[in-house]
C-alpha positions as CSV (number, residue, x, y, z in Angstrom):
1,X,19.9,-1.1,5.7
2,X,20.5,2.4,4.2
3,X,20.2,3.1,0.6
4,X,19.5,6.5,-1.3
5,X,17.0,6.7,-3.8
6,X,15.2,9.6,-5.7
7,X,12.2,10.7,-6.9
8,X,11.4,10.4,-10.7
9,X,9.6,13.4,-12.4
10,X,6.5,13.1,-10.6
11,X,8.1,12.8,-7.4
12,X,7.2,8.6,-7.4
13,X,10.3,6.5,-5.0
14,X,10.7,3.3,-6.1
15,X,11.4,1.4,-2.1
16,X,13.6,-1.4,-2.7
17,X,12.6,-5.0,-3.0
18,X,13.9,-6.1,0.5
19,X,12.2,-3.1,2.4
20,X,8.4,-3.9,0.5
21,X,9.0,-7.9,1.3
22,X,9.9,-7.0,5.2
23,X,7.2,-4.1,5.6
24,X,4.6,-4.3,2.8
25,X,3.4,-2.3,-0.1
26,X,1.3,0.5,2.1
27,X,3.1,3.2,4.4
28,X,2.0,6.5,5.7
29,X,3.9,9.4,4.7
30,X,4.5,11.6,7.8
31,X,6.6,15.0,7.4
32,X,8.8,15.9,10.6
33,X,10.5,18.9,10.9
34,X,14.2,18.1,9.5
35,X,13.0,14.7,7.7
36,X,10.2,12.6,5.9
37,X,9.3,9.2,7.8
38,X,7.8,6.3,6.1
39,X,6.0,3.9,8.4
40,X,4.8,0.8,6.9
41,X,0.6,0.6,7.5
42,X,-0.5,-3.5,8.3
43,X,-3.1,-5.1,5.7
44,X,-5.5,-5.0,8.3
45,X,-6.1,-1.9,10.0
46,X,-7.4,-3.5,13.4
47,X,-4.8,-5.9,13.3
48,X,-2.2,-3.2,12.9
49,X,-4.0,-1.3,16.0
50,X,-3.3,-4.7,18.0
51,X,0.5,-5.0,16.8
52,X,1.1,-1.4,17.8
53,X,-0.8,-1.9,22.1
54,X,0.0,-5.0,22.4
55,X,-2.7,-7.1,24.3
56,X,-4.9,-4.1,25.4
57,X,-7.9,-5.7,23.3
58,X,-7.5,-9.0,23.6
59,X,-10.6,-9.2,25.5
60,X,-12.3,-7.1,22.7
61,X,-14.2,-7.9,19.7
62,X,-13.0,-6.1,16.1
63,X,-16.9,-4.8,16.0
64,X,-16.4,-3.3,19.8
65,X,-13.7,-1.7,18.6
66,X,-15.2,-0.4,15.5
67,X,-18.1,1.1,17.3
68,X,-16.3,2.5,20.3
69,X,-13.9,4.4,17.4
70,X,-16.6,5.6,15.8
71,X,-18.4,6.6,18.6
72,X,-15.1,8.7,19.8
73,X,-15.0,10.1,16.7
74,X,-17.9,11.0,16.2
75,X,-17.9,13.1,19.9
76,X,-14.9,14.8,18.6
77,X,-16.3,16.3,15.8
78,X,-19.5,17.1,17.5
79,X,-16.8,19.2,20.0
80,X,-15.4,20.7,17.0
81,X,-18.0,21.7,15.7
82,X,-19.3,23.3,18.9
83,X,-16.4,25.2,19.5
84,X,-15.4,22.9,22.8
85,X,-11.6,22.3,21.6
């Protein structure tokens, strides 16, 4: 489906009825170099995360997953911070 819409005077789109009942109300706005990509974002974060690998966690709890993310993040900005990246 292509359609063209515009932005209203404080740059607001309006996406189309179909696209918000086949995707959802929630996307993440990500700038390329020659375009802008919407890409619709799943109710449920974790269950997004499972959509997008597949059966990777199966095996793993939503609160494993939670901590392990945290815990990466976490180490990141504890490398950031210490110059490391």
């Amino acid at each position: 489906m292509g359609e063209t819409v515009g932005a209203d005077d404080q740059g607001r789109v309006v996406i189309p009825y179909e696209i918000r009942e086949k995707h959802g109300d929630r996307y993440r706005v990500v700038e390329r170099r020659d375009r802008v990509e919407l890409i619709p974002l799943n109710d449920d974060p974790i269950e997004g995360l499972r959509d997008a690998v597949g059966d990777a966690f199966d095996d793993t709890s939503i609160e494993e997953i939670k901590r392990e993310s945290r815990e990466t993040a976490q180490e990141d900005a504890l490398d950031e911070l210490s110059g490391n990246r």
